[in-house]
N, C-alpha and C positions, 0 to 999 in steps of 0.2 A: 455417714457419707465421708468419702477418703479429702483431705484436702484438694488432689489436684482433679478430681469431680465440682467440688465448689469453683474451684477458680473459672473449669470449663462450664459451666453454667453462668458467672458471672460478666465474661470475657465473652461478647456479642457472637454470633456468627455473620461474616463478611458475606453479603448478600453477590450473587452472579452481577448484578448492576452497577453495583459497587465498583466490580471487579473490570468490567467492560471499561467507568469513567476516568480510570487509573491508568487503561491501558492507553486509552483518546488522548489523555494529559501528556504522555509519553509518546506515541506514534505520532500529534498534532505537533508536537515541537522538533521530532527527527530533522525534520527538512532545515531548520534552523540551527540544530547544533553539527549536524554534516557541513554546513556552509562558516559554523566556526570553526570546527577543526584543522580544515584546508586551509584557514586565515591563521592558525597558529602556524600550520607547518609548513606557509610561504613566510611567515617570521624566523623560522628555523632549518635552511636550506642543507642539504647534505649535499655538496657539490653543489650543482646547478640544478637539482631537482630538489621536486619537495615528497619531503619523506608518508605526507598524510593527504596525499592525492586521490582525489576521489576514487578513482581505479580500486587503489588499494585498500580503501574505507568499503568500498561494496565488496570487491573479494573476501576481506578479513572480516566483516559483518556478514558476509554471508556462511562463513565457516563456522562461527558463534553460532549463528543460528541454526545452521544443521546441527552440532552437537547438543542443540538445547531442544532439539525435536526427536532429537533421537533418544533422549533421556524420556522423551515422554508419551511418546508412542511407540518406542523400539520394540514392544511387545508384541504391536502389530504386522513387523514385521516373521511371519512365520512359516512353514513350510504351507502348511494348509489354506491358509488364507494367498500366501501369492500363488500355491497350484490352481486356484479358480480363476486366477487375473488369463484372459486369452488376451493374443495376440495384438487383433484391433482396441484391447485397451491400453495395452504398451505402446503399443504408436499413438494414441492419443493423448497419452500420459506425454509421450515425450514430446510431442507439438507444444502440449501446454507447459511443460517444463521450457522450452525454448522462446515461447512467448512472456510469459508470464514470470518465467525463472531467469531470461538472461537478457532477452532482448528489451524488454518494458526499463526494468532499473537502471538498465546500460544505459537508456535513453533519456532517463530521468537525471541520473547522476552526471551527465553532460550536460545535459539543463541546466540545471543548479552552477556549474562556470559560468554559462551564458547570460542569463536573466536573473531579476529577482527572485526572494524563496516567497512573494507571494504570487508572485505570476504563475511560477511550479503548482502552486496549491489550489489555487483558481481555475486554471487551464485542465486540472487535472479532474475536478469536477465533469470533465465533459465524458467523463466512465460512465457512470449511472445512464445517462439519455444515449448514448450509443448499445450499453448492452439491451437497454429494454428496446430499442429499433430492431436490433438485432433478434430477439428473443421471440418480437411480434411480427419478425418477418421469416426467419427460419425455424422458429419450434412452435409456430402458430399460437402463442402464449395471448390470452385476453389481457388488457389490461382497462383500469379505471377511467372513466375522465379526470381526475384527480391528478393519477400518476400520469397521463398523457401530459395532461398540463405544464406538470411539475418537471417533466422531461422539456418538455418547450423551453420553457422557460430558464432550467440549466441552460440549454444549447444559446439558448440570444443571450446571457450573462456572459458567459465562456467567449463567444463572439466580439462583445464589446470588448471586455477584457483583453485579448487581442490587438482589434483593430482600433482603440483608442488612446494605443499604448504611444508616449514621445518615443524620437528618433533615437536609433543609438545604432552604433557601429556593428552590431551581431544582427543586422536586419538582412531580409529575401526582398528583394524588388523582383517583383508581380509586375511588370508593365506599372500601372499607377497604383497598384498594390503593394503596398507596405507589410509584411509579417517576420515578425522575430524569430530569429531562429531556434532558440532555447524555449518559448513557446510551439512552436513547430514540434519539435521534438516529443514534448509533453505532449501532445496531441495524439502523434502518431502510438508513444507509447499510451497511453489511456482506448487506443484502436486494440493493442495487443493484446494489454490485458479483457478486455471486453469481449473480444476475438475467442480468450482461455475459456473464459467465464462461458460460452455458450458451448465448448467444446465440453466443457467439463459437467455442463448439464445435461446435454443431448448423452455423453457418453459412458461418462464416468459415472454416473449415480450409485452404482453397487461396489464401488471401491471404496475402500477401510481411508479416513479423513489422516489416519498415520500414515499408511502406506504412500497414500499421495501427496504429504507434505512434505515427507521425507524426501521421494523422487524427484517433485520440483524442484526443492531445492540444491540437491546435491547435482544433478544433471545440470540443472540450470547454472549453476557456478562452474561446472566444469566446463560450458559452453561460452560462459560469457570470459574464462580466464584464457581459451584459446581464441577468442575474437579480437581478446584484447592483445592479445602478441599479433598475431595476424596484421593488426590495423595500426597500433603502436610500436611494435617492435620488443623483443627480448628485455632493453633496457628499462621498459616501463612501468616492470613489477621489481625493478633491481634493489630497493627498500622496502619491501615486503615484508621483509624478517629485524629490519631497523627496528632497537629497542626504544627506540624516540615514537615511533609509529603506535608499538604495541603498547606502551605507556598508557598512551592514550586512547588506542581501542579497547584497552580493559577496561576502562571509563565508558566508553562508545558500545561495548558487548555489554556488560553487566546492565547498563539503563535500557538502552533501547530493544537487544535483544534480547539477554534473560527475565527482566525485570518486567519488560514492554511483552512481547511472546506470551509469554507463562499468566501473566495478566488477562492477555485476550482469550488466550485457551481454556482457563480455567470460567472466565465471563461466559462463553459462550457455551459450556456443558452446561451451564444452569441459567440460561436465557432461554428466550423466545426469537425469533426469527426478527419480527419487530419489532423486539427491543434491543436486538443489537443494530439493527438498523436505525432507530433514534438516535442514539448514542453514537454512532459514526459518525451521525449525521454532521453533531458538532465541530469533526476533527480541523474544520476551512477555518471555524473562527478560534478553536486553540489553536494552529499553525502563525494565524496573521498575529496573535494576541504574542505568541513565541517569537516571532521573527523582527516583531518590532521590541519587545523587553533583553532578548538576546541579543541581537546584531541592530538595533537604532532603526531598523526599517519600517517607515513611515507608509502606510497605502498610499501610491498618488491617485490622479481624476482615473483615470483608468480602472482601477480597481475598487474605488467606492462605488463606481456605477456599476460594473460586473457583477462585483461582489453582491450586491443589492439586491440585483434582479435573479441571481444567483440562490440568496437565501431565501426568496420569495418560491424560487423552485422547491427548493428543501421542504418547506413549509405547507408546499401544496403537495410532494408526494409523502409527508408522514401522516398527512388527512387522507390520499389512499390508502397508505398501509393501515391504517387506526381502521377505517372502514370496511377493506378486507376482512382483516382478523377480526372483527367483529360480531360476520356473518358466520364464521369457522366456528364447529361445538366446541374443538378443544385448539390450544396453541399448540404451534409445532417448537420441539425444540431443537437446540441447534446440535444435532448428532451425524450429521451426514457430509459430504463431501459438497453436493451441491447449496444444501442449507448455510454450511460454512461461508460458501462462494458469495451466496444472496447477502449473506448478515454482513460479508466485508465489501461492497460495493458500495462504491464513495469513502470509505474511509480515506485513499488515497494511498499517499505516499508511505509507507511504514517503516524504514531505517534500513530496508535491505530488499 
């Protein structure tokens, strides 16, 4: 036996689960290192603007990430495989690309100026119980008592979390209703995405998991970069190409996109459905566990009660999901575009 046979025999192989909790440790903390970066490069003004402005962290994260999917599903891109894609899937692709690819993060990434990054990660828990509403109400989907529960129980965490949140200057007065605006936001995106998610199961099912990652993302950047002239103006991307910016997005690509990406993608070829759903599951409490060892942010009353009732949802739909799959002869694994969709619902926020 040749030496480098020994070594690869002695040298473990990295299990799919592994790979999944590597990715969570990385996606769970994005939300808190996006909100440091912006705090370095308002310490480092170029004129009167700051050169690591969210805008430009989501456009430039999301360019990382198209070249880092296209590295790994480019092959899917092929004559024969897009001559099958018809029309009503192109328009469906590109809904969900505009949901999911431009609008959702736009939404988030303005969040994260406004409120805390654990309000972002709490608030965005309210994906999971909107898409299965959604899912039991337009694709007649059964679900569990378990996972009904479990959905409940997000939505009244999500709620308090909210509406128990102190005053602060970024708030919507409702008549005697108080709501934060950068929670607002979260909300509406956590609608969008959940919105994708149903389109992409009703529609997309027999589209190649490349081909439609690819399209998300690269439409979806393309859309949210003329939104963003549109609503800010020309001058908004004007350090875009700042080597102070990119400095630091090589740090911000290589972790969170190639590192983060390549991580999940590779988890999820060699998972289960609900196991990468377990493992998402965690991403609320790596997020708060990051945002307070990164940036000193402390949960206040708000979000120990949210949060609580919040995990208690979690808790009760992985006893669905354990339940489910149980009944099933074999597991599914995660090879398809929809299966993808199911295994990343609730992960949340992921860096781009």
């Amino acid at each position: 036996m040749t030496r480098p046979r020994k070594l690869h025999r002695l040298i473990p192989r990295i299990s799919g689960q592994t790979y999944l909790w590597l990715a969570i440790l990385i996606f769970g903390a994005s939300s808190a290192i996006t909100r440091k970066l912006t705090e370095i490069g308002a310490q480092n003004f170029v004129g009167d603007r700051n050169p690591i402005s969210l805008c430009n962290v989501l456009f430039v994260g999301n360019l990382c990430a198209l070249m880092v999917l296209i590295l790994i599903y480019g092959r899917a891109w092929n004559k024969t495989a897009l001559q099958q894609i018809s029309k009503r899937d192109w328009v469906s692709l590109t809904v969900v690309a505009i949901l999911s690819g431009a609008l959702a993060p736009g939404l988030i990434f303005q969040a994260l100026a406004l409120t805390e990054v654990n309000n972002v990660i709490l608030v965005g828990r309210l994906e999971p119980p909107l898409t299965l509403a959604l899912s039991v109400w337009l694709l007649k989907e059964r679900v569990s008592f378990w996972e009904l529960m479990g959905a409940v129980a997000g939505f009244v965490g999500v709620t308090l979390t909210v509406l128990l949140q102190p005053p602060s200057s970024a708030m919507m007065n409702m008549g005697s209703l108080h709501l934060g605006l950068g929670e607002v936001l979260v909300a509406v995106g956590s609608l969008a995405v959940a919105v994708s998610t149903i389109i992409g199961k009703k529609y997309l099912s027999q589209i190649p998991l490349g081909i439609y990652n690819i399209f998300r993302t690269a439409l979806g950047t393309v859309i949210f970069f003329f939104l963003a002239l549109i609503l800010y103006g020309g001058e908004h991307f004007a350090d875009v190409l700042s080597p102070f910016l990119w400095q630091w997005m090589l740090l911000y690509g290589v972790l969170i996109v190639v590192i983060g990406q390549s991580f999940w993608t590779k988890g999820l070829r060699n998972s289960t459905v609900s196991m990468a759903s377990l493992v998402g599951s965690f991403t609320p409490i790596v997020g708060i566990l990051a945002a307070y060892l990164i940036l000193g942010e402390a949960p206040n009353l708000a979000q120990y009660v949210g949060g609580s009732v919040i995990l208690v949802g979690i808790c009760l739909n992985q006893v669905g999901i354990r339940l489910q799959t149980a009944r099933k002869v074999a597991l599914t694994m995660v090879d398809s575009t929809p299966a993808a969709q199911e295994a990343e619902i609730g992960t949340g926020f992921k860096g781009i």
